[in-house]
C-alpha positions as CSV (number, residue, x, y, z in Angstrom):
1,X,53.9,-85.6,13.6
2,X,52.3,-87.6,10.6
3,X,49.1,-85.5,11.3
4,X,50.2,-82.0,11.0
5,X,52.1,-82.9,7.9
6,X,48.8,-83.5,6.3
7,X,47.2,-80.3,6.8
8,X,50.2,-78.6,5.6
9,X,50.2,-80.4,2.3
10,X,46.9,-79.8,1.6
11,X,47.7,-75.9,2.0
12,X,50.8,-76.1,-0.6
13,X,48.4,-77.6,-3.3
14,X,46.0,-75.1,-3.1
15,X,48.4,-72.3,-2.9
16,X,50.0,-73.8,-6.6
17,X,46.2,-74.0,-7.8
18,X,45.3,-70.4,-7.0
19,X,48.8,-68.8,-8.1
20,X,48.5,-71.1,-11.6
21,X,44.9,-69.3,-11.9
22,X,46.2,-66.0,-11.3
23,X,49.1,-66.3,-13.8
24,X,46.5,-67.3,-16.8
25,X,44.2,-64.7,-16.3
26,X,47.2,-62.3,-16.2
27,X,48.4,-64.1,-19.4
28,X,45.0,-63.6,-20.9
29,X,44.3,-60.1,-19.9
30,X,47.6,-59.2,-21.2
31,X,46.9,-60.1,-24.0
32,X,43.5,-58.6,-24.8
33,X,43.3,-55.6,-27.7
34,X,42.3,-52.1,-25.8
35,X,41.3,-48.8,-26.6
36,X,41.1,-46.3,-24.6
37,X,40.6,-42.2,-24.6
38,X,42.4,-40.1,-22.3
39,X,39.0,-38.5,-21.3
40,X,35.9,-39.8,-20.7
41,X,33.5,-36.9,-19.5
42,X,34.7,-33.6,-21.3
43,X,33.3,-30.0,-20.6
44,X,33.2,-27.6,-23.2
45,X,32.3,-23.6,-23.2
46,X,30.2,-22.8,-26.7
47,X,33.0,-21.8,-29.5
48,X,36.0,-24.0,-27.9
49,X,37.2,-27.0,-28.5
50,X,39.7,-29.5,-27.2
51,X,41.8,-32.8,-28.8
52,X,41.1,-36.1,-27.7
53,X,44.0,-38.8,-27.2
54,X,43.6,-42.0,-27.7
55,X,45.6,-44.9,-26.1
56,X,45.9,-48.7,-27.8
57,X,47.3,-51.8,-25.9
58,X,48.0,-54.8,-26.6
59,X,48.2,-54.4,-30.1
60,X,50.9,-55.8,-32.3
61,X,51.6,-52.7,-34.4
62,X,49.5,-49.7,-33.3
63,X,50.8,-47.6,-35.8
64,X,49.1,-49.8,-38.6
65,X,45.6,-48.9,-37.1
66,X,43.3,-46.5,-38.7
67,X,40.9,-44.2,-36.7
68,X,37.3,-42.9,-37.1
69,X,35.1,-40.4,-34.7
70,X,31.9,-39.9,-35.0
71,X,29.6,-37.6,-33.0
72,X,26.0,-38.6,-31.4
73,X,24.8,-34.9,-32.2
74,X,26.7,-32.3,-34.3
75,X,24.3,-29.5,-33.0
76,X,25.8,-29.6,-30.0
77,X,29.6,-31.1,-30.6
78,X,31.3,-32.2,-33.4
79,X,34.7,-33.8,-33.9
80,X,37.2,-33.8,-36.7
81,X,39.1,-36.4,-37.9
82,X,42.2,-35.7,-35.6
83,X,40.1,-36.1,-32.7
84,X,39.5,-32.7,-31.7
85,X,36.4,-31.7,-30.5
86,X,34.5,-28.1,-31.0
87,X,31.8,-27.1,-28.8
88,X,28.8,-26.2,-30.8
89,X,26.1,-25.1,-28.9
90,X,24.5,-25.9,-25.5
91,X,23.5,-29.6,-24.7
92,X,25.5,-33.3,-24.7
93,X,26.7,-35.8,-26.9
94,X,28.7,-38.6,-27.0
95,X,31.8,-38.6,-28.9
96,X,33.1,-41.8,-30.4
97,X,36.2,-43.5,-31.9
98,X,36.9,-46.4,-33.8
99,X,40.1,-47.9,-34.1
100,X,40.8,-50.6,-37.1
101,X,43.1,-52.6,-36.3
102,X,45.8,-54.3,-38.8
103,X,44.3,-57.6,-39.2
104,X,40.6,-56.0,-39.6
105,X,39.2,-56.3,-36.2
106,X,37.9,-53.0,-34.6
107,X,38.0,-51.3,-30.7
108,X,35.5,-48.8,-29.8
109,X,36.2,-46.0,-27.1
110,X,33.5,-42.9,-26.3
111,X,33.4,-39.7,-24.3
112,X,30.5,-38.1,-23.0
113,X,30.5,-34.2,-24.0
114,X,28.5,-31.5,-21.9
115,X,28.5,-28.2,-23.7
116,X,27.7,-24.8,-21.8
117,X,26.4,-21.5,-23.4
118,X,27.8,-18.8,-21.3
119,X,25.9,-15.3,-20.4
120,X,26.7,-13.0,-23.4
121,X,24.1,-9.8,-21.9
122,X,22.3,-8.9,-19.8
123,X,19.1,-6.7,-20.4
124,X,17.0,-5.0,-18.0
125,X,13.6,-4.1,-19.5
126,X,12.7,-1.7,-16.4
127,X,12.7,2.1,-17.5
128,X,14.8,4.1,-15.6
129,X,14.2,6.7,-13.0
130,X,10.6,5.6,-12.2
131,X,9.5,6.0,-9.0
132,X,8.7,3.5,-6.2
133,X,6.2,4.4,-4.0
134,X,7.3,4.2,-0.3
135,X,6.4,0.7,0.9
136,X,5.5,-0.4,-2.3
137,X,7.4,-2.8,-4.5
138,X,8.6,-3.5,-8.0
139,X,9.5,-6.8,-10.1
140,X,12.7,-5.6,-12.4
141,X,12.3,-7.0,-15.5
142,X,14.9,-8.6,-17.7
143,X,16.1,-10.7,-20.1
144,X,19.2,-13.0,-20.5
145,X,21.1,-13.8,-23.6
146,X,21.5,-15.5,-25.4
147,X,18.2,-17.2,-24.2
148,X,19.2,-21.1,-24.0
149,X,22.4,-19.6,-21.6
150,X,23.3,-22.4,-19.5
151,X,23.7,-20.6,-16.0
152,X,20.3,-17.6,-16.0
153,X,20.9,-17.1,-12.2
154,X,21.4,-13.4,-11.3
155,X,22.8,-11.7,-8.8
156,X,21.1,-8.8,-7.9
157,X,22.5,-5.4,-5.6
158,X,21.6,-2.3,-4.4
159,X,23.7,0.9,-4.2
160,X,21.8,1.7,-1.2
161,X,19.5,-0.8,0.9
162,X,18.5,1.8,2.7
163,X,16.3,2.9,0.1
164,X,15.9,0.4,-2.1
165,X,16.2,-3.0,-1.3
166,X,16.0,-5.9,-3.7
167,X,16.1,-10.3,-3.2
168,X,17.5,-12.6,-5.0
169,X,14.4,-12.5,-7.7
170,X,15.1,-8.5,-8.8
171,X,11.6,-7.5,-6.1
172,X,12.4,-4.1,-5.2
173,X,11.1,-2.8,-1.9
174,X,11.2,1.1,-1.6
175,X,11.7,1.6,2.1
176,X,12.7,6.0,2.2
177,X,12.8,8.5,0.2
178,X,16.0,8.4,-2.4
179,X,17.5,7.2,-5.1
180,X,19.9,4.1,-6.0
181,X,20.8,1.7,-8.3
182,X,20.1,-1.7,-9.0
183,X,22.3,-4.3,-10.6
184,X,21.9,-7.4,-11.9
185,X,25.0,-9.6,-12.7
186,X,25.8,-13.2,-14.1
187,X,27.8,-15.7,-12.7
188,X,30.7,-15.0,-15.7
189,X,30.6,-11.1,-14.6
190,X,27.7,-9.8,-17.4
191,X,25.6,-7.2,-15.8
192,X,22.8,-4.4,-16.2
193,X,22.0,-1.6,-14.3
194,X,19.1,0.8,-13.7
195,X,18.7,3.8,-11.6
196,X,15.3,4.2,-9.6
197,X,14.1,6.1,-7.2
198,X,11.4,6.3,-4.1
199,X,9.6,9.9,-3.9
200,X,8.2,11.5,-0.5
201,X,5.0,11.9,-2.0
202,X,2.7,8.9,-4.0
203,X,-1.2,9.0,-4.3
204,X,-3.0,6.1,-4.5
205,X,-5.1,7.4,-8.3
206,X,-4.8,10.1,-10.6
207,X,-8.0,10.9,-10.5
208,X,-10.8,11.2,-7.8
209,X,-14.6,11.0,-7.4
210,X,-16.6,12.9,-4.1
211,X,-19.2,10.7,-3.1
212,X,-21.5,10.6,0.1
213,X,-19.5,7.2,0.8
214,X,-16.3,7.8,-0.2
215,X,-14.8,11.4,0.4
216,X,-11.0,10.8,1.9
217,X,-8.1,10.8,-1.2
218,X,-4.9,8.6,0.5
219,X,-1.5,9.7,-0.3
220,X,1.9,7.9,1.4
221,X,4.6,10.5,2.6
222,X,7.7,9.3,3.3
223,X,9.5,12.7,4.0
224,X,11.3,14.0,7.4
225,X,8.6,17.4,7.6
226,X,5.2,17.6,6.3
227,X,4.5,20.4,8.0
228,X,7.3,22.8,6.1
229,X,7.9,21.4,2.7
230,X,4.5,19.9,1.6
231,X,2.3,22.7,0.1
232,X,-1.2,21.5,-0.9
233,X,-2.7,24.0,-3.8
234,X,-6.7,23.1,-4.7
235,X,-8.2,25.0,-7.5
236,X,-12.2,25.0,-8.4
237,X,-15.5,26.0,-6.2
238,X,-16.5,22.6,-5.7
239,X,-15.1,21.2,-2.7
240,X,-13.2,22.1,0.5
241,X,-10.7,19.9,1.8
242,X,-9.1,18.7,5.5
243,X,-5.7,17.1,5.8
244,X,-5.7,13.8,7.9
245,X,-2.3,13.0,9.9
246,X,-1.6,9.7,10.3
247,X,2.3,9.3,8.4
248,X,3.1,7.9,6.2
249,X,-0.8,7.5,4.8
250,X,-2.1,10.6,4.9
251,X,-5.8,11.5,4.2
252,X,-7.7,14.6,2.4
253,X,-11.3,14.3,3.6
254,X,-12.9,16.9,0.9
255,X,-16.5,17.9,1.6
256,X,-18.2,18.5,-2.1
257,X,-20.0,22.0,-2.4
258,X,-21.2,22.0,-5.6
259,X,-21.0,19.7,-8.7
260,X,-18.3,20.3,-11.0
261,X,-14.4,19.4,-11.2
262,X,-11.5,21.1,-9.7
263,X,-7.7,19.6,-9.1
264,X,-5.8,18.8,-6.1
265,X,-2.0,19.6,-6.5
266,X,0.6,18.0,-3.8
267,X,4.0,18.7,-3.9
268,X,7.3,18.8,-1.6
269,X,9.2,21.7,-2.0
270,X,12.5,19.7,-0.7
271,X,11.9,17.2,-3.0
272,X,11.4,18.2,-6.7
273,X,10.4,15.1,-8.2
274,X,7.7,14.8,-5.9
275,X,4.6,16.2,-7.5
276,X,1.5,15.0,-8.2
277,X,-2.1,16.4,-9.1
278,X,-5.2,14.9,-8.7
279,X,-8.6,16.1,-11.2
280,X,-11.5,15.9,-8.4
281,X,-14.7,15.5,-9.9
282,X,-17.8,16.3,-7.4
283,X,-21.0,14.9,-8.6
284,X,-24.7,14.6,-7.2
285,X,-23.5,11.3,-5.3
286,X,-21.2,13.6,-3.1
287,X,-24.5,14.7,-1.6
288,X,-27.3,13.2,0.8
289,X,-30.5,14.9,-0.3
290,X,-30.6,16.7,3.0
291,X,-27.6,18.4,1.6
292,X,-28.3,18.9,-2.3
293,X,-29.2,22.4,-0.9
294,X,-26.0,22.8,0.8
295,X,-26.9,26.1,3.8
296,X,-24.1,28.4,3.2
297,X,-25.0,30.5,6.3
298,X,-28.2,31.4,8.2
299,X,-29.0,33.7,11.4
300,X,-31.7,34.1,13.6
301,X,-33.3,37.4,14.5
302,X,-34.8,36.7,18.3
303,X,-36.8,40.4,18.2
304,X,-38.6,39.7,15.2
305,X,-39.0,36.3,14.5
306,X,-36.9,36.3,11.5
307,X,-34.8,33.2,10.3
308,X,-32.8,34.5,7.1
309,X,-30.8,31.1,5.2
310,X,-28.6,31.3,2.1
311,X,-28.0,28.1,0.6
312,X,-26.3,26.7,-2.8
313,X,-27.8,24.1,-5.2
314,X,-24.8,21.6,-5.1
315,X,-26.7,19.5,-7.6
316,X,-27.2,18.9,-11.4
317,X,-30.7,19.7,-11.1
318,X,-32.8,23.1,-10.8
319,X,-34.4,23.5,-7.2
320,X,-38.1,24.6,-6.8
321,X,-39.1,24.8,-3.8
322,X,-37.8,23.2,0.0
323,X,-39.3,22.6,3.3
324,X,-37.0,23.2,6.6
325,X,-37.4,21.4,9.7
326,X,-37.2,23.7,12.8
327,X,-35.7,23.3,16.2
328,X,-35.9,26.5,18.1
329,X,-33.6,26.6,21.2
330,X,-33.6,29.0,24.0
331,X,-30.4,31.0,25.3
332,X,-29.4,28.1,27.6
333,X,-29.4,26.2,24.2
334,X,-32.8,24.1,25.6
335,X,-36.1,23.0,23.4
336,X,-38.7,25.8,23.5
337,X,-42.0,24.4,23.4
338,X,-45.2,26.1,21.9
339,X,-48.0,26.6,24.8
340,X,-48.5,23.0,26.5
341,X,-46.9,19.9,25.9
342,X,-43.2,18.7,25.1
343,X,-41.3,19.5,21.9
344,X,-43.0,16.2,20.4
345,X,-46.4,16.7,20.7
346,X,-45.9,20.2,18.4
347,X,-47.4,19.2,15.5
348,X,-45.4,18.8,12.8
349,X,-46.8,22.0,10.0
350,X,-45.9,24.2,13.4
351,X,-42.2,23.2,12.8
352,X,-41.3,23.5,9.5
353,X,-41.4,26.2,7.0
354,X,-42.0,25.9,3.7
355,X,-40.0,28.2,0.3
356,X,-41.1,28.0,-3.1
357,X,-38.4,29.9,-4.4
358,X,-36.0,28.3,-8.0
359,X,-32.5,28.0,-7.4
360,X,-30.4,26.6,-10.1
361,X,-27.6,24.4,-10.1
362,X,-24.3,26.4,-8.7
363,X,-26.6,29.3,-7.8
364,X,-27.2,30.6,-4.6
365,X,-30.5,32.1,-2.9
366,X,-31.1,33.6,0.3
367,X,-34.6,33.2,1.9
368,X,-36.4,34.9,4.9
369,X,-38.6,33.5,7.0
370,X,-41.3,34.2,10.0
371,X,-40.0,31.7,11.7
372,X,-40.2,32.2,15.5
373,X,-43.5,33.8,16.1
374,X,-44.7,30.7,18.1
375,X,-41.9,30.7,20.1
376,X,-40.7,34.2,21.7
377,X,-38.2,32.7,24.1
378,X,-35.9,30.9,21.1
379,X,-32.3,32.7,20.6
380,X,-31.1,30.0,18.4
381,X,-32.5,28.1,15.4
382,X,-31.5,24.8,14.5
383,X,-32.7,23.8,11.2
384,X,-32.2,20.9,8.4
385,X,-33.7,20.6,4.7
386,X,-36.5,18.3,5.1
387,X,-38.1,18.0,1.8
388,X,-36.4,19.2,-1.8
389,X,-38.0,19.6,-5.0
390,X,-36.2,18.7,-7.7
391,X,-37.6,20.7,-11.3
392,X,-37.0,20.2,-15.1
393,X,-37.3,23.7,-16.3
394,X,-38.9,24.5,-19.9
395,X,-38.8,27.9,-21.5
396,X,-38.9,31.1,-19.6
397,X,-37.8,28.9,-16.6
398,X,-41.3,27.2,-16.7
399,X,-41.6,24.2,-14.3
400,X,-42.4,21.1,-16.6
401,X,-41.8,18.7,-14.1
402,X,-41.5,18.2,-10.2
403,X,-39.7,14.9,-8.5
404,X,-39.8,15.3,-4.4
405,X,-37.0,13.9,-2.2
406,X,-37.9,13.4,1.6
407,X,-35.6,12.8,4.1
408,X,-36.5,10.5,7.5
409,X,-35.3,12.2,11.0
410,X,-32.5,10.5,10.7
411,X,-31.4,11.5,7.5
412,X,-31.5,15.3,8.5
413,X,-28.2,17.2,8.5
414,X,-28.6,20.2,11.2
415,X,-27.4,23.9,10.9
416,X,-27.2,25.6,13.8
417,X,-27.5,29.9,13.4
418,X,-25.8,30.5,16.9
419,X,-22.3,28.1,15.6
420,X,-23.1,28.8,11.9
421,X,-22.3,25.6,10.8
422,X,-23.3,22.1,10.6
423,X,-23.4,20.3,14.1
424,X,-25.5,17.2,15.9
425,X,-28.7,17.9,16.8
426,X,-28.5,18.1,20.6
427,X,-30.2,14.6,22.5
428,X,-29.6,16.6,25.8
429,X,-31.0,19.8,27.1
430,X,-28.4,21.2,29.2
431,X,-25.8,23.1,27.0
432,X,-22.2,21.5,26.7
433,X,-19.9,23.0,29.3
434,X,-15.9,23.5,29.4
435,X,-13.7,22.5,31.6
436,X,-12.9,24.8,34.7
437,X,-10.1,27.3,34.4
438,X,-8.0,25.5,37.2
439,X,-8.2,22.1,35.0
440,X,-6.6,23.9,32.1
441,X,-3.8,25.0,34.8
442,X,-3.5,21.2,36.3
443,X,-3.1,19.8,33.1
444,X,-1.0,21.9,31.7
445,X,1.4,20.8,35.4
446,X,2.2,17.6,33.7
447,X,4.5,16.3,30.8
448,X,3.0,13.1,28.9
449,X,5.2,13.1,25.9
450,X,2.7,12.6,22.9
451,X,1.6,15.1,20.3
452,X,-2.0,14.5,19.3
453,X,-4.8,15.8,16.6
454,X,-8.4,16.0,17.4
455,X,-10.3,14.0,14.9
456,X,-14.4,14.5,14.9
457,X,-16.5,11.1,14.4
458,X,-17.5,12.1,11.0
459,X,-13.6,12.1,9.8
460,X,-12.6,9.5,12.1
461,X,-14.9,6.9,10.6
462,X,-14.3,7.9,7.0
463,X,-10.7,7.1,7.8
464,X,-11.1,3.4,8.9
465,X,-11.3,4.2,12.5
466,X,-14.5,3.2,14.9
467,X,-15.0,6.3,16.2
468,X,-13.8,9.9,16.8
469,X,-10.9,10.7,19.4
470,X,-7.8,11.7,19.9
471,X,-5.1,10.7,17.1
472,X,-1.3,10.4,18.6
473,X,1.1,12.0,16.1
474,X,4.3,11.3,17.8
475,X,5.5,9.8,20.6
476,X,8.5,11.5,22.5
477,X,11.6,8.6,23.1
478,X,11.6,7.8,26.7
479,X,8.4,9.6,28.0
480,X,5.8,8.1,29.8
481,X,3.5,7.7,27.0
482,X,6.8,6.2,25.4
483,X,7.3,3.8,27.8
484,X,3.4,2.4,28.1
485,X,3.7,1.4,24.6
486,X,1.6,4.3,23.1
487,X,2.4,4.4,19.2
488,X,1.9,6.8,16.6
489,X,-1.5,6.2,14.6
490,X,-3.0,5.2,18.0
491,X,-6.9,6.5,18.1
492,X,-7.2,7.6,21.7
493,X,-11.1,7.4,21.9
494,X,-12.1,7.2,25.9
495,X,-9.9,7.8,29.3
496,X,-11.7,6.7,32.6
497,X,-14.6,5.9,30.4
498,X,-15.1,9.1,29.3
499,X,-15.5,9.3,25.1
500,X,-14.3,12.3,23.5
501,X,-17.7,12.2,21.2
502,X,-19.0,13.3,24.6
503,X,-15.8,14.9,26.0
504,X,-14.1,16.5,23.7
505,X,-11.6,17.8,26.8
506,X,-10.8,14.7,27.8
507,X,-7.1,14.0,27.1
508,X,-7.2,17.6,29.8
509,X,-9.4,15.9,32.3
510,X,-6.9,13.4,32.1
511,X,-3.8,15.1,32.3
512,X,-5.3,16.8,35.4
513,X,-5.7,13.6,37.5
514,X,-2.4,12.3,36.1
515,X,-1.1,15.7,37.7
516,X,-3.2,14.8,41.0
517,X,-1.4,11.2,40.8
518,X,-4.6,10.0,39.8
519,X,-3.9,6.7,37.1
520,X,-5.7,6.8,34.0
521,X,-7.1,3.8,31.3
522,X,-6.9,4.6,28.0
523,X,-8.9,2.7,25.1
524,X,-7.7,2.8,21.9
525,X,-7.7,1.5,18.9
526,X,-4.7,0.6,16.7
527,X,-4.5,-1.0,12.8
528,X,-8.2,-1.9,13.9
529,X,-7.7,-3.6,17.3
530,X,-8.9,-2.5,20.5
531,X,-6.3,-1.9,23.3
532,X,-6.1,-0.7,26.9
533,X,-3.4,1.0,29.0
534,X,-3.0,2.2,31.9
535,X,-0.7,5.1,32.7
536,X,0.6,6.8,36.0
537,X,2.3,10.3,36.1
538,X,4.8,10.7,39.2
539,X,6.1,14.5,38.8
């Protein structure tokens, strides 16, 4: 008994220890001077203001005290002698107040101010109805006031996404043909419009140069028909033009005739702001030498020997004199061969013919020659400017000065007088042959489901592509091109290892055996990638 009493004494005192300690620090805090505001962050708009209250405790007669604020920075806030506070401009400060006290002591309370600058505009540099090309974009640009606004974010819309569809920076991506708006807005409602708009037509420069290197002008067209609303008007004697299909980029390959400067106008009749023309200028870079006399036509008479050319100086430069190289072909479009000996061994002054007659820059001149005499069995001349003399005329048309311009075999550009046109010399003998009748008829027996173009090497390769083949236009939804994966813009260039620069049938040799039930592999090539598909018919 004696020993649990012990223990429960001990407790007892140290209860009365810790309740006396409590009771004197309650005494003592009590009785401490305080004060205190009835805010201690504030936030303020620009132009507002609000009243701080203040609090004493503990103070014998409160009402005896006197009171002083004071403000850290006055640009920003600044308080009156009441306490209130007026939001100057954007930033913080610290707001203070003293409190004298009646016996002369002082208490000291503060608040921490943070003053916003609201949106009061928002202006949108960006003219108005400007186009955006089709898959092109735009930065809007804009301004916010006043500048140190505390909140700059903007909201940015479109009237119509479909068309014209912007982020969250004010990038505008034109995606069809159409107009719509775009709006900016702040977060307190302060907004800005403008009105753009994407046109079905945009060339890539207002201005183009013909060169030997470069001769395909790019234009975008983002319409529904090409075919029936786009008209394309060229005026000048300089150059001829070819469209390339391949939506939306579409290509004008434009073969230079003559030096000078013409225009190419584009324009969509169901569009009216979609108009655009383009000054061509065609200068002697648009043409090799083998083509500075550019042959406008030729013909060969077989009974007397008689090649007739008319060509035009497409240069800057007065023409002297010229030298043709001659390939006479029989009427099974074979080499004929003088005497003895292989169309090699001729020497070389037996195949070419030489004019000395002046042809001036945009002129034309027709020549005759005795061409064939050493070879009665040719039908058909193939010939190509070998050798050019390029003059600088004095008075009277006086030749001052001669420069000469030769041309390698490779360089040579071939007119044939049986196509009347430009063409590949021939590597083979035997003549190209068509297709049977009954192949037409097969193919025609089955349904692929594309639309294609023939493009020719030359305009295939100035276009990006590797070489020339069939281009699909479109792709019918469901078909069994469709469902092999074949896209539009793919360059169809061999089938069963067949090339169309040696076949140009030979999408129709393939349709046949796709008629027969025959599979086919096509190469291709797509955005510059090689594929291959294979593709089975069942009718």
């Amino acid at each position: 008994m004696k020993n649990r009493i012990l223990p429960l004494a001990a407790l007892i005192i140290c209860l009365a220890l810790v309740l006396s300690a409590v009771s004197a620090w309650a005494e003592e805090t009590a009785g401490t001077p305080l004060l205190t505001l009835d805010q201690t962050e504030l936030t303020l708009v620009k132009g507002k203001s609000q009243k701080l209250k203040t609090t004493l405790e503990n103070v014998a007669n409160p009402k005896k005290a006197k009171y002083a604020w004071a403000t850290s920075d006055d640009t920003v806030a600044t308080v009156d002698k009441g306490g209130t506070v007026k939001a100057k401009d954007g930033g913080t400060a610290q707001i203070t107040c003293t409190a004298t006290l009646e016996d002369g002591s002082e208490l000291t309370a503060s608040a921490a101010v943070t003053v916003t600058v609201p949106v009061s505009a928002v202006k949108i540099a960006t003219k108005g109805n400007i186009p955006v090309a089709y898959g092109e974009s735009l930065q809007i640009e804009y301004t916010v006031q006043p500048e140190n606004a505390t909140n700059q974010t903007i909201e940015w819309t479109s009237s119509n996404e479909e068309i014209l569809r912007v982020d969250e920076n004010g990038t505008v991506t034109a995606l069809a043909a159409g107009k719509a708006n775009i709006t900016g807005k702040s977060d307190n409602g302060k907004s800005a419009k403008v009105s753009l708009y994407v046109p079905t037509l945009h060339p890539s420069t207002d201005t183009f140069a013909v060169t030997a290197a470069d001769s395909v002008f790019h234009f975008t067209y983002c319409g529904n028909d090409f075919d029936k609303n786009v008209q394309i008007t060229a005026k000048g004697n300089c150059f001829d033009y070819e469209v390339i299909r391949n939506d939306p980029d579409i290509g004008i390959a434009m073969t230079g005739l003559s030096v000078g400067e013409g225009t190419l106008t584009v324009s969509d009749k169901k569009d009216g702001a979609a108009k655009f023309t383009v000054k061509v200028t065609v200068t002697d870079e648009a043409f090799p030498a083998g083509k500075m006399l550019l042959i406008k036509n030729a013909s060969y008479d077989p009974e007397n020997h008689v090649l007739t050319v008319t060509w035009v100086n497409t240069g800057s430069a007065p023409i002297s004199g010229a030298e043709i190289r001659i390939n006479p072909l029989d009427a099974d479009r074979n080499p004929v061969i003088a005497g003895e000996g292989s169309i090699e061994e001729i020497l070389l002054e037996e195949r070419v013919l030489h004019t000395s007659a002046l042809i001036k820059p945009g002129k034309e001149g027709t020549v005759s020659f005795a061409a064939g005499a050493l070879y009665p069995a040719a039908t058909e001349m193939q010939i190509a400017v070998d050798r050019i003399e390029k003059a600088v005329l004095g008075e009277k048309d006086y030749v001052e000065e001669r420069s000469v311009i030769e041309l390698p075999d490779s360089g040579l550009y071939w007119y044939s007088t049986l196509e009347n046109g430009y063409a590949p010399k021939p590597e083979e003998a035997e003549p190209y042959t068509a297709p049977a009748e009954e192949v037409f008829e097969q193919a025609g027996s089955v349904h692929i489901g594309i639309t294609t173009m023939a493009v020719p090497r030359e305009l295939a390769k100035a276009y990006g592509f590797a070489s020339g083949g069939v281009l699909v236009v479109a792709v019918e939804q469901d078909s069994a091109a469709d469902h092999i994966g074949l896209e539009p813009g793919d360059m169809i260039f061999s089938v069963n290892d067949i090339d169309y620069d040696d076949e140009p049938y030979m999408m129709t040799l393939a349709a046949a055996d796709l008629a027969a039930g025959l599979p086919v592999t096509m190469e291709m090539e797509r955005e510059n990638e090689f594929w291959e598909l294979s593709l089975v018919v069942n009718n």
